[in-house]
VEXNU-302828 format. One record per residue (C-alpha): residue in three letters; x, y, z. Coordinates in pm, 1 decimal. Each point is the difference from the previous one (the first is absolute). Layout:
N
{atom 'Ala'; {X; Y; Z}}
...
END
This chain:
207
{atom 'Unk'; {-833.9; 544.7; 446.0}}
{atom 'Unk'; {-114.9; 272.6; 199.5}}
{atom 'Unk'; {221.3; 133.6; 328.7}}
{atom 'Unk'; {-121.0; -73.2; 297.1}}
{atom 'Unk'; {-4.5; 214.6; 328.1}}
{atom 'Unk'; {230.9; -75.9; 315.9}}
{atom 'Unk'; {-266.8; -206.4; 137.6}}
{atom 'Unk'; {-75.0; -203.1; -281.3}}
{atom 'Unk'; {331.1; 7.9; -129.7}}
{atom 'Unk'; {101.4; -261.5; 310.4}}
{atom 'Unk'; {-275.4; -204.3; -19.7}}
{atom 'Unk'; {77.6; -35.3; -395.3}}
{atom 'Unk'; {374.0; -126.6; 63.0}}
{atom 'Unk'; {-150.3; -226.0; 297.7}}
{atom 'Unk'; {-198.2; -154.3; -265.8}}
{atom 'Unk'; {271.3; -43.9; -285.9}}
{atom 'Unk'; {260.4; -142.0; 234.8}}
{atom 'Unk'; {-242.5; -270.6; 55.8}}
{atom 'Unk'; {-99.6; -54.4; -334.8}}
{atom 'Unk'; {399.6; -4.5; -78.8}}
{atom 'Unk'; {41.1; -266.2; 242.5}}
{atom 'Unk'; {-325.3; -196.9; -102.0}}
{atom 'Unk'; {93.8; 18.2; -397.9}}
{atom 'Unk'; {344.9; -98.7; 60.6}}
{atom 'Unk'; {-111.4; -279.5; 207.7}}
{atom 'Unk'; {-206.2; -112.7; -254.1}}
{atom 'Unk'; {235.5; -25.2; -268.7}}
{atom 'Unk'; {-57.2; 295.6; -172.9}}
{atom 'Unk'; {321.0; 79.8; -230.7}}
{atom 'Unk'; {-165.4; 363.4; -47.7}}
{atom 'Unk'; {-161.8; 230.9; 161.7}}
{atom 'Unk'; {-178.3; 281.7; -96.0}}
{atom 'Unk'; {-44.8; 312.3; 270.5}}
{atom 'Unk'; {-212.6; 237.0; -213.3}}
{atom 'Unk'; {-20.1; 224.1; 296.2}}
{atom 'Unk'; {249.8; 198.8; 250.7}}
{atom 'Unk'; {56.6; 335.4; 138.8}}
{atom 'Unk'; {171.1; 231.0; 243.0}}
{atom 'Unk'; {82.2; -270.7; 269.1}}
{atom 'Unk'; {316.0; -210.5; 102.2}}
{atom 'Unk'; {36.9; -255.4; 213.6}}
{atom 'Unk'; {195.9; -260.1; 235.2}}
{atom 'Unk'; {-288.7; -269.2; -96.9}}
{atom 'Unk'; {27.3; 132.3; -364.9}}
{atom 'Unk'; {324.0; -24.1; -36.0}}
{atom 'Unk'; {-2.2; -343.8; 91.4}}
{atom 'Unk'; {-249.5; -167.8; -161.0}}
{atom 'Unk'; {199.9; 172.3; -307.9}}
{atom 'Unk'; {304.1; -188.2; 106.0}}
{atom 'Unk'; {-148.9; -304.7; 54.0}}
{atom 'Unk'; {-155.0; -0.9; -402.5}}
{atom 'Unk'; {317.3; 104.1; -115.9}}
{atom 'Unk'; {192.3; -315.1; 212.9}}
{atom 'Unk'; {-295.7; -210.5; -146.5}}
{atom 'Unk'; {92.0; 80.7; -333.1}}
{atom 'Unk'; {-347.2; 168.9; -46.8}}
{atom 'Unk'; {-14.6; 300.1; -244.7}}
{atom 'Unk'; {-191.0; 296.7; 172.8}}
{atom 'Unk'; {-130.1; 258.7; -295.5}}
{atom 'Unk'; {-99.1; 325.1; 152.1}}
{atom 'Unk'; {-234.1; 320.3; -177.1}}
{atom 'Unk'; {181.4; 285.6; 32.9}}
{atom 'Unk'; {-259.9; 223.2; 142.7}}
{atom 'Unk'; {-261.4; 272.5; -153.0}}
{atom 'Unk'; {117.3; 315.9; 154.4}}
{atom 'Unk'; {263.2; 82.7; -274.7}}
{atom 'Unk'; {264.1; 239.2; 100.2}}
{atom 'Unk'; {-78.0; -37.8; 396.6}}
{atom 'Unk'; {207.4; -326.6; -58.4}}
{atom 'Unk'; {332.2; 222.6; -15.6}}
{atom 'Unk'; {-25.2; 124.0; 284.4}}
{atom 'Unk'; {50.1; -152.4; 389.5}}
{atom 'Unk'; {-265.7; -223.1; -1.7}}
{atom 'Unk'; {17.2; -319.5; -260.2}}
{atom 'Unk'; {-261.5; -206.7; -51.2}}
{atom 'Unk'; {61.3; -329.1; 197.9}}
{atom 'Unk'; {71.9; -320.8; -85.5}}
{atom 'Unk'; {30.4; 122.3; -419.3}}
{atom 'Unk'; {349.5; 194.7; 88.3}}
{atom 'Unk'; {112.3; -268.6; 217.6}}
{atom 'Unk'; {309.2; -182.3; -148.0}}
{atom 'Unk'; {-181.4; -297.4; 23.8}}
{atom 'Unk'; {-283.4; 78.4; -211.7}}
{atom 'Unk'; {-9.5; 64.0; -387.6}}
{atom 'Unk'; {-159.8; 314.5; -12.5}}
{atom 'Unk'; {-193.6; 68.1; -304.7}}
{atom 'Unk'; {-141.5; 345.6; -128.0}}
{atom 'Unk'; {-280.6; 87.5; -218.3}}
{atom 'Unk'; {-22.5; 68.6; -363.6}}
{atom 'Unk'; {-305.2; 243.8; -175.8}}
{atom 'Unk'; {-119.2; -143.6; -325.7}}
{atom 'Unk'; {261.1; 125.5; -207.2}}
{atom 'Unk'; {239.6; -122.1; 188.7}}
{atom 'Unk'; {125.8; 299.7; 161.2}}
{atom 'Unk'; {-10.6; -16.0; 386.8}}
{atom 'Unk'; {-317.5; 100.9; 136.3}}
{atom 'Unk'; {-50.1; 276.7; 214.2}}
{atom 'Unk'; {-116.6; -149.9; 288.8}}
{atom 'Unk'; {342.9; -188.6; 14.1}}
{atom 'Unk'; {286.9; 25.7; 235.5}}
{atom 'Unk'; {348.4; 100.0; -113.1}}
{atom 'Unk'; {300.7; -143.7; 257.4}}
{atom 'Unk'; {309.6; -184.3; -25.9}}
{atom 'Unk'; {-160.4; -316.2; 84.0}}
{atom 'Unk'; {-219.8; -58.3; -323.6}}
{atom 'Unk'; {86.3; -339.6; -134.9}}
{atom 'Unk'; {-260.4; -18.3; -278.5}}
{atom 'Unk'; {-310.1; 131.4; -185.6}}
{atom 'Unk'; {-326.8; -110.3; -158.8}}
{atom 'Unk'; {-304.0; 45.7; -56.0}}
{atom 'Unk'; {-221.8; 187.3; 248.2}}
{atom 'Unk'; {-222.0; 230.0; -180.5}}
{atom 'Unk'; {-145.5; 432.2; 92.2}}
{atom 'Unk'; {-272.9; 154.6; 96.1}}
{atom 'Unk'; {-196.3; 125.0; -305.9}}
{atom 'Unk'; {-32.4; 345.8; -126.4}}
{atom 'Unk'; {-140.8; 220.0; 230.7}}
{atom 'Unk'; {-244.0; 62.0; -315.8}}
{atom 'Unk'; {-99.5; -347.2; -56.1}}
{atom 'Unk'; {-43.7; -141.7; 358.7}}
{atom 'Unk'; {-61.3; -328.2; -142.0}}
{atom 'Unk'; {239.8; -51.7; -273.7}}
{atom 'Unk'; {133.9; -331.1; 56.2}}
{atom 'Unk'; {304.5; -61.3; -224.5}}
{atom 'Unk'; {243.1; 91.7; 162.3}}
{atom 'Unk'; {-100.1; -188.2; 342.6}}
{atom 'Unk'; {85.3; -390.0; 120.5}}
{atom 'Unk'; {-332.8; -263.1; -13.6}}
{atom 'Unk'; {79.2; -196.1; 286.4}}
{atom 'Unk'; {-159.7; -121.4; 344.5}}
{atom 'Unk'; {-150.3; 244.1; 272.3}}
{atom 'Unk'; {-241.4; -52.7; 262.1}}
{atom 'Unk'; {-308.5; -155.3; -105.4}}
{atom 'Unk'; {80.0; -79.7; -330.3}}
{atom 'Unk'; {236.5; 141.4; -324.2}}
{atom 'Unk'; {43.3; 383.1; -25.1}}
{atom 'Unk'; {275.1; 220.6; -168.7}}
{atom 'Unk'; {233.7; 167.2; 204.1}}
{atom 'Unk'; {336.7; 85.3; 31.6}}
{atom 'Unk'; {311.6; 26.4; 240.7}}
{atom 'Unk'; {389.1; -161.2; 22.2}}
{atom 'Unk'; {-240.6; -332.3; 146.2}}
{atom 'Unk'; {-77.3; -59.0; -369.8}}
{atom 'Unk'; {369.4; 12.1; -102.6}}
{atom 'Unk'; {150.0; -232.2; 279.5}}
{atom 'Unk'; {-339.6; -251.4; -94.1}}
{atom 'Unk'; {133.6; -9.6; -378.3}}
{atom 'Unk'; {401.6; -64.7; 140.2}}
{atom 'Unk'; {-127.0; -277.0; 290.4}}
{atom 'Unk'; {-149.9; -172.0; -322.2}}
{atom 'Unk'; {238.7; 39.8; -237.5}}
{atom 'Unk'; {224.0; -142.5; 316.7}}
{atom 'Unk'; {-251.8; -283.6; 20.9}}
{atom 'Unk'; {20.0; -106.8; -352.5}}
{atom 'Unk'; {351.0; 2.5; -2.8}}
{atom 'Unk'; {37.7; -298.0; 304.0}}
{atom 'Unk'; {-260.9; -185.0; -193.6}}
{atom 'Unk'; {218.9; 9.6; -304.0}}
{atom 'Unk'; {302.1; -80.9; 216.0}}
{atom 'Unk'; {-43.6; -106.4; 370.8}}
{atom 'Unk'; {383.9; -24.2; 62.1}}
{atom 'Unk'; {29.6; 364.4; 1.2}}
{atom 'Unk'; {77.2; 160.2; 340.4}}
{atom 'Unk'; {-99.9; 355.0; 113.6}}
{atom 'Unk'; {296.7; 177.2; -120.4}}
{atom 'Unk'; {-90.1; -164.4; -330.6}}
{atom 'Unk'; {-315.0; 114.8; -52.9}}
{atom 'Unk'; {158.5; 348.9; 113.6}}
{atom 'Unk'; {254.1; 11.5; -263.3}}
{atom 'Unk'; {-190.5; -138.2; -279.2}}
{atom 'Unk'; {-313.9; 261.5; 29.1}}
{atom 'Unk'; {257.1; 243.1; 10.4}}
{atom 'Unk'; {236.9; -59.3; -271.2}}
{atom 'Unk'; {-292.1; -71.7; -228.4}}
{atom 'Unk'; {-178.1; 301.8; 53.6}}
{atom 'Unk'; {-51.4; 312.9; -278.5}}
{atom 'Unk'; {195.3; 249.1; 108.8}}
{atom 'Unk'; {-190.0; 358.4; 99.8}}
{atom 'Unk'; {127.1; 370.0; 71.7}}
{atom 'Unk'; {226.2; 202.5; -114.8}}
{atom 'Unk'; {275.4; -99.6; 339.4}}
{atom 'Unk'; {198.0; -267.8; 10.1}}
{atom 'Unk'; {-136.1; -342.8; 87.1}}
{atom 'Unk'; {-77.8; -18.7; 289.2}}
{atom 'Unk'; {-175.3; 285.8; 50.3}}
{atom 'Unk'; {-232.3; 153.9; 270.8}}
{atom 'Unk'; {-343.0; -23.7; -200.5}}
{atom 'Unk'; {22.1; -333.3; -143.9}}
{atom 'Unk'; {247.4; -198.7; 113.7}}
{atom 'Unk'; {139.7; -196.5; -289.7}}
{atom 'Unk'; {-290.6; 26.1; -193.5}}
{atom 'Unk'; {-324.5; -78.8; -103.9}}
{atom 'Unk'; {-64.3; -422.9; 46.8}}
{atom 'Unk'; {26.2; -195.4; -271.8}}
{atom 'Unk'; {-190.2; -308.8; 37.2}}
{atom 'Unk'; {112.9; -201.8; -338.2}}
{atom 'Unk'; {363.3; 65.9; 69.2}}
{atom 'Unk'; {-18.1; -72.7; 371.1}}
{atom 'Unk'; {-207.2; -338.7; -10.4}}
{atom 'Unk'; {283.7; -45.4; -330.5}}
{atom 'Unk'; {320.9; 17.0; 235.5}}
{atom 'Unk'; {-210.7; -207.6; 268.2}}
{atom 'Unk'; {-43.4; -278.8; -214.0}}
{atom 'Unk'; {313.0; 0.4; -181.0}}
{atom 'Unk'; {262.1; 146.7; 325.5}}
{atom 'Unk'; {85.8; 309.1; -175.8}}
{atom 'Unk'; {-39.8; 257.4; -266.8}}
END
């Protein structure tokens, strides 16, 4: 998820609030926004409220500019109260350096780091997943919220009663706990995802 400039910035958050309004109105239960950046507004803020009043769970990356995140300027919608903002974890499992640190981290996963400067195409520690034209391997907090939203996903299908807030508590009281702070904390939330617990309490209405 790269950061866009002013410019683009607008026009990105002109085209999420539609696609907000045209997954909610769909009957998507989950929604995915696997981009973001330095921009708020009225229109935003909105469509945000009107997924949260349709019972519609919004998860958010976190943003690839690391520390920058502390400071004035969040990354929009992620840190929005609304959203379930989700940070990225390097292969072993530490958080990767690309990744923001803030008070509003929810969750981590999976989301991969640029290989050794020495071995520019080292691919382990990187995600496999879609890019334009094709399959590449990349990585960025886009890759972590992907790997939540699905882990969301799979939970409704193993329980469709469960509400927003549900889905909310469950992927967080299921998740492995990281850092050394207490839970939550500001670079992983309450955890690392845990997809066999979570989809566990969905099915079954608890731990």
């Amino acid at each position: 998820m790269g950061q866009p400039n002013a410019e683009e910035g607008l026009r990105r958050a002109e085209w999420l609030v539609q696609a907000i309004y045209d997954g909610v109105n769909a009957g998507a239960k989950i929604l995915n926004v696997s981009l973001g950046g330095y921009f708020e507004s009225f229109e935003l803020d909105e469509a945000l409220g009107y997924a949260a009043a349709s019972d519609v769970l919004v998860v958010g990356a976190a943003g690839n500019d690391g520390r920058r995140a502390l400071g004035p300027d969040p990354i929009y919608p992620a840190n929005d109260a609304r959203s379930l903002a989700v940070n990225a974890l390097a292969r072993q499992g530490t958080l990767a350096s690309h990744a923001a640190e803030a008070d509003w981290i929810k969750l981590a996963a999976p989301g991969g780091e640029d290989p050794p400067r020495e071995q520019p195409n080292y691919r382990d520690g990187q995600i496999r997943g879609l890019v334009p034209g094709g399959y590449g391997y990349k990585k960025g907090t886009s890759y972590a919220s992907a790997h939540v939203a699905g882990v969301a996903a799979l939970m409704r299908a193993a329980n469709p009663t469960l509400t927003r807030a549900d889905l909310i508590e469950f992927l967080q009281s299921t998740a492995d706990p990281l850092g050394a702070q207490p839970l939550p904390n500001r670079a992983y939330g309450w955890g690392r995802v845990n997809a066999g617990r979570a989809v566990r309490a969905a099915r079954d209405g608890g731990l």
